[in-house]
N, C-alpha and C positions, 0 to 999 in steps of 0.2 A: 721436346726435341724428337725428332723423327728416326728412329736407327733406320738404317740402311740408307739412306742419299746419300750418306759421303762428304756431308757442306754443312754439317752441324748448325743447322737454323730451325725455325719453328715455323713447321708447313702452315699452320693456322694462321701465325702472322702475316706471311708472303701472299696467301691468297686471298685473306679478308683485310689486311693492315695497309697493305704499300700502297702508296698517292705515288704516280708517275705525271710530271706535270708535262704532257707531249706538248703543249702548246708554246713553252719558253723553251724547250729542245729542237723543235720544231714548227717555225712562225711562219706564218701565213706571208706572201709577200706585198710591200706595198706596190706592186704595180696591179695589183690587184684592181683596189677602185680607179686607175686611170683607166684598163680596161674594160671594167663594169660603163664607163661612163663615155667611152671612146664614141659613143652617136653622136652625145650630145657635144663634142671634142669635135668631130665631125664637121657637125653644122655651121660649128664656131669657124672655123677652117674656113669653109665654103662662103660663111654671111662676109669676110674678110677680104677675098679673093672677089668675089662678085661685086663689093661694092668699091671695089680698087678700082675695078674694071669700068663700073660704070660713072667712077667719078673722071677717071682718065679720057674716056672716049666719049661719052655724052654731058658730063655737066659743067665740064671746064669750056667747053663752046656754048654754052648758055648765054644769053644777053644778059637778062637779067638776075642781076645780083639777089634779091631779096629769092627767086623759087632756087636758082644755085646753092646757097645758104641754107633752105630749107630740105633741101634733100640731101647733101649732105648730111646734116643734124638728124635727116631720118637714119639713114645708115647707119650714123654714130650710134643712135640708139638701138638698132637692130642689133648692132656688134654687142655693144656692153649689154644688153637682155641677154643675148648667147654665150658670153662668158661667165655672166652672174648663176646663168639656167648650170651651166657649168661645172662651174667650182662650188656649186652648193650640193650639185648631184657628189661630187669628188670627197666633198668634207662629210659629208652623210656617210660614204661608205667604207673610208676612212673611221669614223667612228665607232661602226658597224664593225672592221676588224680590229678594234682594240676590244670589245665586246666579245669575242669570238672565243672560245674557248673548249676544251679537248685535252680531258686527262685517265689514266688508270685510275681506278680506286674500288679496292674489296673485290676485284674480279671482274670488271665491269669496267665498258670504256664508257667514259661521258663526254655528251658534246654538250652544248651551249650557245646560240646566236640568238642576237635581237639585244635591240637596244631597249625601248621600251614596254613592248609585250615582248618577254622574253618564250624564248622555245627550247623544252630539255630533255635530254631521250638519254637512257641507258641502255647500254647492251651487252650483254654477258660474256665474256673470252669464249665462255664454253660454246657460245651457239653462232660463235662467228664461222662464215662458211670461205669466202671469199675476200681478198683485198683488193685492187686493182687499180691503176692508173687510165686516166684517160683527158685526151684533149679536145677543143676543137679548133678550128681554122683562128680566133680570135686569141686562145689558149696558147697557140702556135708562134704567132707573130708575136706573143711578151714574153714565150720562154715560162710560160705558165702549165703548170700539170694539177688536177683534180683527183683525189686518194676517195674514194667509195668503198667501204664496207658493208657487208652482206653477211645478213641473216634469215633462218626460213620465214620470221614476218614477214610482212608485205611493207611495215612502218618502215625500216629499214631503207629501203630505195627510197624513200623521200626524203630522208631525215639524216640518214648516217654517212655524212660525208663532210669533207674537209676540201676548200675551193682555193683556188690562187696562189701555188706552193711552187716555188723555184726547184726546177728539177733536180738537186744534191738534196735540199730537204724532203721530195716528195718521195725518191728514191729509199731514204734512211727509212724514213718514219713506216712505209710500207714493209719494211724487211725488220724493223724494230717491233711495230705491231704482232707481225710473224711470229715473229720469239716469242712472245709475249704470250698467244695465244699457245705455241707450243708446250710453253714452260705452264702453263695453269694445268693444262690436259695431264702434265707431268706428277705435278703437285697433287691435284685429284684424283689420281692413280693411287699415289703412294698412302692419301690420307685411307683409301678406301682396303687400302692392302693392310696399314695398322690395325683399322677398325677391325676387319675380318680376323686378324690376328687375335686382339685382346677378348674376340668374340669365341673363338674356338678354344680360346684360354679359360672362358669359364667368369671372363670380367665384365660387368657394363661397362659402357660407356655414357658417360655425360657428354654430350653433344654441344650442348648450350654453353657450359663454360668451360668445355675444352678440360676438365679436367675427367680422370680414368680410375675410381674410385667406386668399389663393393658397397652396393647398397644393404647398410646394417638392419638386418628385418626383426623384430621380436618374434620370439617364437610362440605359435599360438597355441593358446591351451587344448589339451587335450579335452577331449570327448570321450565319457562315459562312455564306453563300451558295455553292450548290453546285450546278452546271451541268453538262451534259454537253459535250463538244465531239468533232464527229463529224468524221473526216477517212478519207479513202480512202488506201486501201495500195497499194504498189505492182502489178500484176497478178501473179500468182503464173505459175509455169510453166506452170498448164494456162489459163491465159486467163482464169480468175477473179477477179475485182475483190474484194477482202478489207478489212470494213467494223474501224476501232479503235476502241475508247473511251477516252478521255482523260477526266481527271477533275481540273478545275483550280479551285482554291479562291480567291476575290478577298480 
């Protein structure tokens, strides 16, 4: 437990432990793949309209029955290829967003997309710089807004982002990420302010497993200490004072 936060938790757990799962708090919307797919929605539209028009004014005055019949039946089939081309685009990205996924965990937001080559990027609370919203003209017309996150990588603008969010969800989840990144910055303050503490206290710290525990050392043996000790001899016959060395171990 941390003294001094005032919320009697464990900074360690909060910022390596918590799973926030953004993606079931905030879901992606399904109009999403209708507008992904709004061309091919388009065409459909248009192959409908056009051959309305041309079975009204040119083939219903046809003589003959058997080319009437068969342009018709072209149409029909023009249609049903545009609605198939269609709703296969729709169910593909449809699946694509149930695939989709975007959560916290250990400090780190993770994203997730791809059905079968999947694509996975982490990015650190700490190194988030920016969040933001942004639409465009097609984003507009479904009431769709796009959440981008930004970091000094360059991966980042390719990769870190969340597409197709109903403006109440894309609003939250931007101001929730906020907190989120603010509360880590907070958290990493406070571990760095313990550590400093138990440091100037004279304690290691174990880092790895979070515990705060005196590393018990054997004491190493001493070393012979080794002196010289100098004493004068007696004078020799010719008058000369003769220096010894003694070598006495403690």
């Amino acid at each position: 437990m941390l003294a001094g936060t005032g919320k009697g938790i464990d900074v360690r757990d909060r910022v390596s432990g918590e799973v926030i799962d953004l993606r079931r708090q905030y879901p992606m919307s399904h109009r999403w793949p209708v507008k992904q797919s709004a061309g091919l929605l388009a065409v459909l539209v248009a192959s409908i309209v056009i051959s309305t028009a041309i079975d009204h004014y040119f083939v219903m005055d046809m003589d003959n029955d058997w080319n009437r019949r068969a342009i018709q039946l072209m149409m029909a089939s023009m249609m049903g290829l545009s609605f198939l081309l269609w709703f296969a685009r729709a169910m593909l990205l449809e699946v694509e967003l149930m695939h989709y996924d975007y959560r916290i965990q250990g400090g780190y937001l993770y994203i997730s997309k791809g059905i079968f080559l999947k694509q996975k990027g982490s990015f650190p609370l700490s190194r988030i710089t920016d969040i933001y919203l942004e639409r465009g003209i097609g984003d507009f017309l479904f009431g769709l807004y796009n959440l981008h996150v930004s970091t000094p990588t360059a991966s980042s603008g390719e990769f870190a982002y969340i597409l197709g969010m109903r403006e109440k969800n894309a609003f939250a989840l931007q101001k929730r990420l906020t907190e989120l990144v603010q509360e880590n910055e907070y958290h990493i303050e406070n571990i760095d302010q313990f550590v400093s503490g138990l440091a100037r206290q004279g304690n290691p710290v174990n880092t790895k497993g979070g515990a705060h525990e005196k590393q018990n050392e054997e004491p190493k043996p001493k070393e012979p200490a080794v002196r010289s000790a100098h004493r004068d001899a007696p004078p020799t016959d010719s008058g000369h004072r003769l220096t010894k060395h003694a070598t006495t171990i403690n």
